[in-house]
C-alpha positions in Angstrom: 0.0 0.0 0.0 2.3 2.4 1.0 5.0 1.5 -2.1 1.5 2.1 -4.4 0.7 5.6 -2.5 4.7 6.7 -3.0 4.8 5.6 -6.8 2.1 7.5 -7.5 3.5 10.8 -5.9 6.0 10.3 -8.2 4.3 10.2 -10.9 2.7 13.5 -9.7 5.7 15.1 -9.5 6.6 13.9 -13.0 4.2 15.3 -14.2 4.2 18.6 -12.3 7.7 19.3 -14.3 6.6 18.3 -17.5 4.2 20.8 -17.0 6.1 23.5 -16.8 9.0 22.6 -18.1 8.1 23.8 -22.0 10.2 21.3 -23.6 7.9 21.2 -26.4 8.7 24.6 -28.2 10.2 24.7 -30.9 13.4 26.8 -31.8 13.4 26.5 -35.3 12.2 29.2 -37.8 10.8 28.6 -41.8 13.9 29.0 -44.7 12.7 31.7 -46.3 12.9 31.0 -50.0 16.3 33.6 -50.0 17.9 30.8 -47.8 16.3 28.2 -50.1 18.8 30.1 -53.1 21.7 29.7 -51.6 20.9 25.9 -50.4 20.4 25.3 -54.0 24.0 26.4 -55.3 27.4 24.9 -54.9 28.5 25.0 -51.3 31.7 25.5 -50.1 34.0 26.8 -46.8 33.2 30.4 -47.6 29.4 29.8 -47.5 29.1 28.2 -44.6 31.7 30.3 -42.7 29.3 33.6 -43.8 26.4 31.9 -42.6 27.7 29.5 -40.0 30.6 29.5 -38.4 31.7 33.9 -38.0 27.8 34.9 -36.8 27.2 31.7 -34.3 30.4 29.8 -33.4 33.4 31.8 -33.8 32.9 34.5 -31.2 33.9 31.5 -28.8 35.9 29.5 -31.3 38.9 31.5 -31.9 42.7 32.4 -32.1 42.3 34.1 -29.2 39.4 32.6 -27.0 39.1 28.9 -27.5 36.4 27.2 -25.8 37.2 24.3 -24.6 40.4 24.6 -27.0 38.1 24.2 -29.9 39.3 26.7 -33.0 36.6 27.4 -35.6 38.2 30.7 -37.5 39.9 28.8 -39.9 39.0 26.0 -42.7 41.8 23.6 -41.3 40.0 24.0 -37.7 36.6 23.7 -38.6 38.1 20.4 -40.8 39.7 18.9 -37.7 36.3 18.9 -35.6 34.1 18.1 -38.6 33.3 15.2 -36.2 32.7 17.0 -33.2 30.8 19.8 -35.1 27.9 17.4 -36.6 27.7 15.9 -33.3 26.9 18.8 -31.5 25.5 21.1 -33.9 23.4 19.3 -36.1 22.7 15.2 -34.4 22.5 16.6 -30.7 21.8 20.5 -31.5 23.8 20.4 -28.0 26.0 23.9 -30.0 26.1 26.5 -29.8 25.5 27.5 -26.1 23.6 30.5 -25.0 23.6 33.4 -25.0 24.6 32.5 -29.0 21.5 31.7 -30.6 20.4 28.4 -31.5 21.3 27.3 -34.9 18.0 27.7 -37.3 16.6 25.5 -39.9 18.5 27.2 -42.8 21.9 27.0 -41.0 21.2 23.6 -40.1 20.8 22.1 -43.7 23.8 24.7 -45.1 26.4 22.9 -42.6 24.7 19.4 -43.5 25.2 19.8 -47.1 28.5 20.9 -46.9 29.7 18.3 -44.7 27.7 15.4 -46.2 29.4 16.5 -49.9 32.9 16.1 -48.5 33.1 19.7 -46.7 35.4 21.5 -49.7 37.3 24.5 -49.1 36.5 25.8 -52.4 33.1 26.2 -53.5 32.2 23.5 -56.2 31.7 24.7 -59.6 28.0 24.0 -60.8 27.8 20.1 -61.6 31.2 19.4 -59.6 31.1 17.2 -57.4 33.1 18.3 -54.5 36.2 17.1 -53.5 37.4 17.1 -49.7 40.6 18.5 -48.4 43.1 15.9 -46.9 42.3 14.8 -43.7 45.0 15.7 -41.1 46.9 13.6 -39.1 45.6 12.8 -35.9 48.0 13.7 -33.3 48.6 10.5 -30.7 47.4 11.2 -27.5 49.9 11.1 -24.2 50.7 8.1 -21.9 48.9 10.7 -19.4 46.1 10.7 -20.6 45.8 6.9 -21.6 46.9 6.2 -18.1 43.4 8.2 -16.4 41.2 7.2 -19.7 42.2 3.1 -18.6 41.8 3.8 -14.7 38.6 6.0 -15.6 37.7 2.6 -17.8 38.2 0.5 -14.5 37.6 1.9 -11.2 34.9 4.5 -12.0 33.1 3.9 -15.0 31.4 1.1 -13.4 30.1 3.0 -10.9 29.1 6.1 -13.4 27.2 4.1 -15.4 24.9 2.7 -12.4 24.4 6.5 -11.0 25.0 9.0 -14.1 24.7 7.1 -17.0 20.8 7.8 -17.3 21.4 11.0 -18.1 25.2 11.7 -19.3 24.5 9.2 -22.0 24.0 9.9 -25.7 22.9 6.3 -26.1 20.6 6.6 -23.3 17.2 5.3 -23.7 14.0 5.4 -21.6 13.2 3.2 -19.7 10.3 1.5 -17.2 7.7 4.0 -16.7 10.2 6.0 -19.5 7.5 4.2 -22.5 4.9 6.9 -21.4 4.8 10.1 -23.6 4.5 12.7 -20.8 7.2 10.6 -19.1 9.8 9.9 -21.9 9.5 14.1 -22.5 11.0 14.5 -19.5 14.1 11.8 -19.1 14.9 12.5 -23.3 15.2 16.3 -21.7 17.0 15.5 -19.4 19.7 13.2 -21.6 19.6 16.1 -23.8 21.2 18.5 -21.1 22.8 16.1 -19.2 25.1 15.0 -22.5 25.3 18.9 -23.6 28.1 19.0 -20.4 29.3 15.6 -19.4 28.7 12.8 -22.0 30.3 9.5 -20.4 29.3 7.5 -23.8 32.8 9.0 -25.4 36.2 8.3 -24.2 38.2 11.0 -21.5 38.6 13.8 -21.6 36.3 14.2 -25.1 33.1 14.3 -22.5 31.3 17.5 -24.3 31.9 20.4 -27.0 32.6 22.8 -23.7 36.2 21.9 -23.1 38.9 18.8 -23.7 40.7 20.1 -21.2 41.0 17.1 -18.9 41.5 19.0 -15.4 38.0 20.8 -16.4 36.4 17.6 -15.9 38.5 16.7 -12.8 37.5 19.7 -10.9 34.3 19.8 -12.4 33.4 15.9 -11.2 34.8 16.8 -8.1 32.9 19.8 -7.7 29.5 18.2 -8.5 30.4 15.6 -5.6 31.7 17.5 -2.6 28.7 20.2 -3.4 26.7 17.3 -3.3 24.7 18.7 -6.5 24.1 16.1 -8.3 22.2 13.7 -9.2 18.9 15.7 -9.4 16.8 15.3 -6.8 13.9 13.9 -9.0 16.8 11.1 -9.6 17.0 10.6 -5.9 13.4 10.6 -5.7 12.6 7.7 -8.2 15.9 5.8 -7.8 16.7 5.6 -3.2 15.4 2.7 -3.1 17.2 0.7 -6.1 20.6 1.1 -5.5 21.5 3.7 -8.3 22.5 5.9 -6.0 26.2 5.8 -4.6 27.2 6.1 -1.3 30.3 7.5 0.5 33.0 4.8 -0.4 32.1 4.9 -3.9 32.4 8.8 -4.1 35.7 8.5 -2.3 36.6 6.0 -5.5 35.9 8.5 -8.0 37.5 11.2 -5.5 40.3 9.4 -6.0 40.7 8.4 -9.3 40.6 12.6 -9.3 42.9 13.2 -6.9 45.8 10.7 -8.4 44.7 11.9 -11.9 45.4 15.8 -11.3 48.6 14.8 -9.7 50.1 12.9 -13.1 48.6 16.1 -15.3 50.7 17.8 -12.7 54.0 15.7 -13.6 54.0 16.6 -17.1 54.0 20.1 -18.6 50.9 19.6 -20.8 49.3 23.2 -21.0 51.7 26.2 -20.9 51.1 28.3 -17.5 48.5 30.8 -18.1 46.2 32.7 -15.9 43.3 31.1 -18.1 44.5 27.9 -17.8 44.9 27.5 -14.1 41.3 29.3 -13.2 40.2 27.0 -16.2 41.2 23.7 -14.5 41.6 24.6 -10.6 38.3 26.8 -10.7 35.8 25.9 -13.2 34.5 22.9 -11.6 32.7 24.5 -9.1 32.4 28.0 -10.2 30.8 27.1 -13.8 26.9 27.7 -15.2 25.9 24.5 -13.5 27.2 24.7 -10.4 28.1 28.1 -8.7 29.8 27.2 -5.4 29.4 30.5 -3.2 27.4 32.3 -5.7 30.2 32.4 -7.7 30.1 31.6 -11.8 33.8 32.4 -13.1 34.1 35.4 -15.9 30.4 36.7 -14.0 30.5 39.9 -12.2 29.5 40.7 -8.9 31.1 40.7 -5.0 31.0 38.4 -2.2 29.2 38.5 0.7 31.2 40.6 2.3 31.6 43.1 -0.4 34.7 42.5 -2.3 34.1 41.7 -5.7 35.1 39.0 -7.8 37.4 40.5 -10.0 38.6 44.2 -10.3 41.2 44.5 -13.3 44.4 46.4 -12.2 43.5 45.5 -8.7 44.6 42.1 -7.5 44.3 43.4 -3.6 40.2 44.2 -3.9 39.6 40.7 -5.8 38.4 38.0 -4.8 39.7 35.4 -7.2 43.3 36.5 -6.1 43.0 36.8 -2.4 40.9 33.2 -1.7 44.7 32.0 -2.9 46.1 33.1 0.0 47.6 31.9 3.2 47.2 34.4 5.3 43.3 34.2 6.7 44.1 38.1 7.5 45.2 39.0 3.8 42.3 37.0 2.5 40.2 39.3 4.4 37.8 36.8 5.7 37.5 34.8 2.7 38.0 30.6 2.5 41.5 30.2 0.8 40.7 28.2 -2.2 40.8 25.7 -4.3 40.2 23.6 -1.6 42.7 20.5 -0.6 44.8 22.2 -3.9 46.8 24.9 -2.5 48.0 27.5 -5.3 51.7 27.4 -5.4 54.2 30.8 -5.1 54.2 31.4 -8.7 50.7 30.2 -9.4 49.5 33.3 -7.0 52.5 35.6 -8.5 50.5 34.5 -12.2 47.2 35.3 -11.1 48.4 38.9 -9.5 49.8 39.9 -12.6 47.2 39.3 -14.6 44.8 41.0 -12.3 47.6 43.9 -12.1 47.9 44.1 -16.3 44.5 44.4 -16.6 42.6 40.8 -16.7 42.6 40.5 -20.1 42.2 36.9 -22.2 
């Protein structure tokens, strides 16, 4: 009786979301028959670059500000993650990310067509068929990083799948109660967001379009876990009683697995030493749009709770993002020094105050 009453709350609740949760708007708009002209002729780089690539991607996706170290200004680039970009962009519609608009219908079909034909640099003539460019050499991947992917592979993928893999799945399918509409809405909503950050279907550290930096997913995992964010609750809801969710020793595994793997990123000089890169993989996992330990998104403005703000360019002593690096609890002015358990060394601190000092800027 009382297993009947609670599997019908959560039905309820289900339902509840799904009503209010929108899911079933759509983003797309009609080609207007100007679009439909240009579908029709020869496509090639400069095409879809005009239409694609400069207005929704590369404003992210460049020389000098590459997401998740994903360039898109250049043909060559764009060639390298032809993969990544019809994942993403037109299979998953996971890119690009707001505040960039969603890609619309007519975008959609230009970068289809171009990469289904071969994705030329130069634009076909009429009644050509296109020839690609060379594919590049993939460049082979360091004993680092195979080392974490294999110990990923044992220790802790076994224990993601049971507790994440609902969601942080692109293969994920519905299931159980998942076979009713209002009810398969909601969990194919929730694959689709879960897999636009953390997709555990594809090998480390090639989890999502956000980043391939591997410390991002480190200190983002580790973030999620200490903050005790995830899973959703509506996961804890349907699933406390099954044994999807982990308990204390299996978080400590996956703690772990992060702890031993930031130390061998640490042995090797794999990224040079850049204020970006050391907010980037000591920061973003806790400071990101997902989760925002102490109110705090990194690149957001804003002050703490005691007034000092997160960043003031020029000004390393009146921001925050320097002092929490600090020793001293008096020179931190009442802030937690940060990150924690991963004390910022002498020169890491001496990076960050320059930057601050020169102005902050990428």
């Amino acid at each position: 009786m009382i297993k009947n009453i609670i599997f019908n709350l959560r039905i309820l609740i289900l339902i509840l979301i799904c009503t209010s949760c929108g899911f079933y708007k759509s983003k797309s708009s009609p080609i207007s028959p100007e679009s439909y002209a240009i579908l029709n002729q020869p496509i090639g780089y400069k095409q879809v670059n005009q239409y694609v690539f400069s207005p929704s991607c590369v404003s992210c996706h460049n020389s000098s500000s590459s997401a998740g170290k994903v360039k898109l200004d250049t043909y060559t680039s764009v060639y390298i993650h032809l993969a990544g970009i019809k994942q993403e962009s037109i299979t998953t519609h996971h890119m690009p990310i707001a505040p960039v608009p969603a890609l619309n219908a007519f975008q959609v079909e230009l970068l289809s067509q171009w990469i289904n034909n071969g994705a030329p640099e130069q634009t076909p003539e009429p009644g050509a068929t296109p020839t690609p460019s060379a594919s590049p050499t993939p460049t082979p991947e360091s004993p680092v990083i195979l080392d974490i992917r294999a110990d990923f592979e044992l220790y802790v993928k076994p224990l993601v799948q049971k507790a994440c893999m609902d969601c942080h799945n692109a293969n994920a399918v519905p299931e159980g109660i998942g076979h009713l509409p209002i009810v398969r809405g909601i969990e194919l909503k929730h694959i689709r967001e879960g897999t636009k950050v953390l997709d555990f279907s594809k090998p480390f550290p090639y989890w999502s379009a956000i980043s391939s930096e591997p410390a991002y997913y480190l200190t983002s995992i580790k973030g999620v876990i200490v903050n005790k964010t995830m899973p959703l609750k509506s996961f804890k809801i349907f699933h406390e009683l099954d044994g999807k969710l982990l308990d204390r020793a299996e978080n400590q595994v996956i703690l772990n697995w992060i702890k031993n793997s930031m130390e061998l990123l640490n042995s090797v000089s794999t990224y040079p030493p850049t204020a970006q890169n050391y907010l980037e993989t000591h920061c973003m996992g806790c400071h990101n749009d997902s989760v925002q330990s102490g109110g705090f998104k990194l690149g957001s403005k804003g002050s703490t709770s005691n007034g000092i703000p997160f960043l003031t360019p020029f000004e390393p002593e009146n921001s925050a993002i320097y002092l929490v690096l600090l020793n001293d609890s008096a020179a931190r002015k009442g802030l937690t020094q940060m990150p924690e358990g991963d004390s910022a060394s002498t020169d890491e601190k001496k990076m960050i105050y320059d930057w601050i000092k020169a102005g902050a800027t990428k």
